[in-house]
N, C-alpha and C positions, 0 to 999 in steps of 0.2 A: 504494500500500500504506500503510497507515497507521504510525504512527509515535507513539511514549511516547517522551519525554526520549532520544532517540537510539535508541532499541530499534525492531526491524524485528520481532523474534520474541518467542515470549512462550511460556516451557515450561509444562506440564504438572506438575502437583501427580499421579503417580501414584495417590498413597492416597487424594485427592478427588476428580481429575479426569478418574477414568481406571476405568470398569468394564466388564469383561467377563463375557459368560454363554453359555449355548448351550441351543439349545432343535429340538426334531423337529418337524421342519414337513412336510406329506403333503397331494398331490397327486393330481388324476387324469390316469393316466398319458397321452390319447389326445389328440387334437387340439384349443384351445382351452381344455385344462385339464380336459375333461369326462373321470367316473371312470366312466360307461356307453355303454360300445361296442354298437349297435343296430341295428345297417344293418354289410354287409361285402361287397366285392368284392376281383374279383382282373383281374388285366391282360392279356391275350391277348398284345399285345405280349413283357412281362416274360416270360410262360408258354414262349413262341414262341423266347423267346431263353436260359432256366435252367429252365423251370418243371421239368425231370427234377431237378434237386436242390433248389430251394426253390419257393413261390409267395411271395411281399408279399400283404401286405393290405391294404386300402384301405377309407377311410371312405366314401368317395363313389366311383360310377363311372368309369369312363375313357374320357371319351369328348375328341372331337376341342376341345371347349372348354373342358377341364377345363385349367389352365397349371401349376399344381404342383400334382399329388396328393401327399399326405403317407401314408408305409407307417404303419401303426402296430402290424403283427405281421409274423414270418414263420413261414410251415410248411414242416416238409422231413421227409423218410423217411429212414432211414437202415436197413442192414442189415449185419452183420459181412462176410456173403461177398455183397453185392452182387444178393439176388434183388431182386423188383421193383421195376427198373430194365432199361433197354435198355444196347447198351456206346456209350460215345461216346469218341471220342478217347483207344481203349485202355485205356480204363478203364470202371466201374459208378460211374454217380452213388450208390445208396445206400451203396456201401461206400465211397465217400468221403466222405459227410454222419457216415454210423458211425465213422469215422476222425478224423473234423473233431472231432465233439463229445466223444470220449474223450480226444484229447487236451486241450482244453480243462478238461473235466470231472474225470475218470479221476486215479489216479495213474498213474505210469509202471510199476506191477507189475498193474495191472488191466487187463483183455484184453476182460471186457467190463461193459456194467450189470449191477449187479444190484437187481433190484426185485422187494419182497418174498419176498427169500432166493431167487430164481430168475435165474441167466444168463439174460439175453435178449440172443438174436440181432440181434431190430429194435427199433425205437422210433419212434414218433413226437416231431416234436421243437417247439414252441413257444417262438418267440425274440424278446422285446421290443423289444432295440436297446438298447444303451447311453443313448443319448442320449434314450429317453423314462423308464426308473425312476431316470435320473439319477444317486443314491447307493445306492439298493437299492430292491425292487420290494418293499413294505410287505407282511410275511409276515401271513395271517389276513388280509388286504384284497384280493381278490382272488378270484374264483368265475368261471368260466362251466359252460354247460350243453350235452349234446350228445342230439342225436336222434337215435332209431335209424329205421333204412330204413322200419323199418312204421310211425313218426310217432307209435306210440301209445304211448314208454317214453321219459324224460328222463332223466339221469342227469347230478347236479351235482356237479362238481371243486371242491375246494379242497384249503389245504395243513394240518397239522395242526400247524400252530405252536400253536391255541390249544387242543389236548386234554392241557396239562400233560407232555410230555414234550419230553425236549433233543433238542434239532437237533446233528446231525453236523458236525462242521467238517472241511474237506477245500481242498483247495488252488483250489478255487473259490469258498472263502467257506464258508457255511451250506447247509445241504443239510436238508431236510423232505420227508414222505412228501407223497403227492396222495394223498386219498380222499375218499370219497363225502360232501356235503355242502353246506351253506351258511354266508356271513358272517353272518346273521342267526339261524340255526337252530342251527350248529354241524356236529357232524360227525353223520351220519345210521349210519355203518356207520366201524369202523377194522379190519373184519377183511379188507378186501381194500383191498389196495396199487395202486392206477394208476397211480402213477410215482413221480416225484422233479423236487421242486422248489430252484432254486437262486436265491435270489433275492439276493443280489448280482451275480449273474451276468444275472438278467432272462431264466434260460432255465427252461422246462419240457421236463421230459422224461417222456412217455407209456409206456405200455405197451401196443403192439396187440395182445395177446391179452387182456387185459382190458376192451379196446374192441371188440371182435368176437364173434359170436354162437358160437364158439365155446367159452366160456365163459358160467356162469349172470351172470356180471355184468353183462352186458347184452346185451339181445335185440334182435338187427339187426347184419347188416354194416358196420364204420365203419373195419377196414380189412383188405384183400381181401390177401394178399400174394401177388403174380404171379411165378411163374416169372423168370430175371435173365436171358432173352431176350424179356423181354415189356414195353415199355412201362406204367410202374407208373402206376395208380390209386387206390393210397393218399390221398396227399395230397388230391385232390379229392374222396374219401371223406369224409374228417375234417373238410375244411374245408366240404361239404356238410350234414354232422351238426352242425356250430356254427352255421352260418347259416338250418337250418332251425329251431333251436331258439330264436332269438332273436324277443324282443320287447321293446316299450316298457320295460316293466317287468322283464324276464327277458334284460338283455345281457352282455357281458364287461367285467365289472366288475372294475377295476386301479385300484389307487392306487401312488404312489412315494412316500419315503420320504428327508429329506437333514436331517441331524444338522449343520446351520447353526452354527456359531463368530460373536457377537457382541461387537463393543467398541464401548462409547458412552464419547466425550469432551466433556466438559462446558466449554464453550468461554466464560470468565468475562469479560465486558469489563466493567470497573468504571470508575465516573463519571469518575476522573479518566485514565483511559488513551484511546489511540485516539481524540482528537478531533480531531485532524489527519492533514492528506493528503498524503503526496510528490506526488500529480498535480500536474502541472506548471499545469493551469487552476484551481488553488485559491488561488495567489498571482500576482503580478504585479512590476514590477520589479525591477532587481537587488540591493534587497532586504529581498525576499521579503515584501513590505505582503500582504497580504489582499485577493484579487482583490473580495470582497464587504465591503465596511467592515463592514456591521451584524454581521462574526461577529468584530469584536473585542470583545472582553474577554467575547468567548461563541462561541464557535467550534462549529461545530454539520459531521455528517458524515452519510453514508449508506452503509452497507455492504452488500455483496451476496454477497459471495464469502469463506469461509474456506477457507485452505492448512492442509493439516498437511504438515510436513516432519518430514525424522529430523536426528538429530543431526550431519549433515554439511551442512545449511540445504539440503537437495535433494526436493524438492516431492515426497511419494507418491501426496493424494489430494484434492481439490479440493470442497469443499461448496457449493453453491447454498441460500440463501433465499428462500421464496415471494415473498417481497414484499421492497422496500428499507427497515433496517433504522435509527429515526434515535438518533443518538449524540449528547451533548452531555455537559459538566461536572455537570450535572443529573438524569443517568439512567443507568441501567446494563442492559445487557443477559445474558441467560442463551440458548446456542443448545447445544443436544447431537448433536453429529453422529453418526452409526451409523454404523459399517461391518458387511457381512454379508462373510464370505468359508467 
């Protein structure tokens, strides 16, 4: 470690030496960073063993060489009283998917969704995962598109963060309508509500009567709801409607969202500090000659590694230098270390 007239440390000028900022940095939420999802599978396996309360997504296939598939959505149905669903283990998977996400979602006096002024019994449900919108799923970034059974009507989601009105705040964060639309075009229609979006949460929540030909909002079945002795078809309904909709140019497009805290410290070595080493092969005899004569009366160093420590001299974060950095009584160096957290 190097060494000033006895000094091992060397504090921080706060008002110079020391600035903080913070800045929104956004991502694509999917595999490799990419913000368009184009291609979607699902897992026979996974289906074989939950698919009644969810499917995973998958970017790629599942086949026997595939070593880690990575999910990057999940789909599940939910229903207040449990119709389309079979019972398993004394219970209806949808009305425990409908259970799960109220209370997640919900307050504890709401019994059920409401979207667009309407109790809804079911819902379809779209769940990112934490750990892909990271701080929050970037609201108005964000679109996909669903097909109805006859292939010949598409119908684009998005959330209506950018039509000038305020988002809800609710004990899952921010809450935004879904309606018809695009991130480039904007919103196409605000007079019909598809769901609720929660994007610190990374969940969407649908509305399958506005996803069904039951209504004029879109023509084609995209979700059937089966009687709750009948093995549900929902799910592979909707996840059918998203993947026949997709194209190169036409995928599910996510981006995330993480309001970054920066401090840069400005790490000052001036000519005359730091030109000496406590390593032990910098000197020689008991004492302490200059293992290299020629750096007397010019003592020359290379540095690689700055510590910052807190005020109890107890190491927090360690900096690396691309390259080794050289010191003498003749020059002075400037390195500014970043920390992101």
């Amino acid at each position: 470690m190097a060494i000033v007239n006895g000094q091992t440390f060397w504090d921080f000028d706060p008002t110079e030496d020391v600035v903080s900022d913070r800045q929104n940095v956004t991502a694509g939420v999917w595999s490799g960073g990419s913000g368009n999802l184009i291609t979607i599978y699902t897992s026979s396996t996974q289906k074989a063993a939950s698919g009644e309360y969810y499917n995973d997504v998958y970017n790629v296939p599942i086949t026997s060489t595939t070593t880690i598939p990575e999910i990057q959505f999940s789909i599940a149905y939910g229903h207040k009283y449990g119709s389309g669903s079979s019972k398993l283990n004394e219970q209806y998977p949808s009305r425990a998917i409908y259970s799960q996400y109220k209370n997640i979602l919900l307050e504890p006096t709401d019994e059920f969704f409401t979207i667009g002024g309407v109790n809804k019994r079911h819902i379809m449900v779209v769940n990112f995962g934490l750990s892909r919108i990271k701080q929050t799923l970037d609201p108005g970034d964000w679109q996909f598109t669903l097909a109805s059974t006859l292939g010949s009507k598409f119908t684009t989601l998005i959330d209506d963060s950018g039509q000038s009105v305020n988002f809800t705040t609710t004990k899952a964060g921010r809450k935004y309508n879904i309606i018809s639309g695009s991130i480039a075009g904007g919103a196409y229609s605000t007079t019909i509500t598809y769901g609720l979006a929660y994007p610190d949460m990374g969940i969407l929540i649908l509305d399958p009567d506005q996803l069904s030909g039951s209504t004029a909002a879109f023509t084609g079945v995209v979700c059937n709801v089966s009687s709750s002795n009948v093995a549900s078809v929902n799910i592979s309904n909707f996840f059918n409607a998203m993947s026949a909709s997709m194209t190169s140019s036409n995928g599910f497009i996510a981006r995330n969202l993480e309001n970054i805290a920066s401090t840069h410290y400005f790490v000052r070595v001036k000519n005359a500090a730091f030109n000496f080493s406590n390593n032990p092969t910098f000197v020689t005899g008991t004492l302490g000659d200059f293992y290299n004569q020629d750096m007397i009366n010019n003592p020359t160093t290379y540095f690689t590694t700055i510590g910052l420590y807190n005020g109890n001299n107890e190491l927090l974060a360690v900096a690396k230098v691309s390259q080794p950095l050289k010191k003498s009584p003749n020059n002075e160096a400037l390195v500014r270390v970043k920390l992101d957290y």
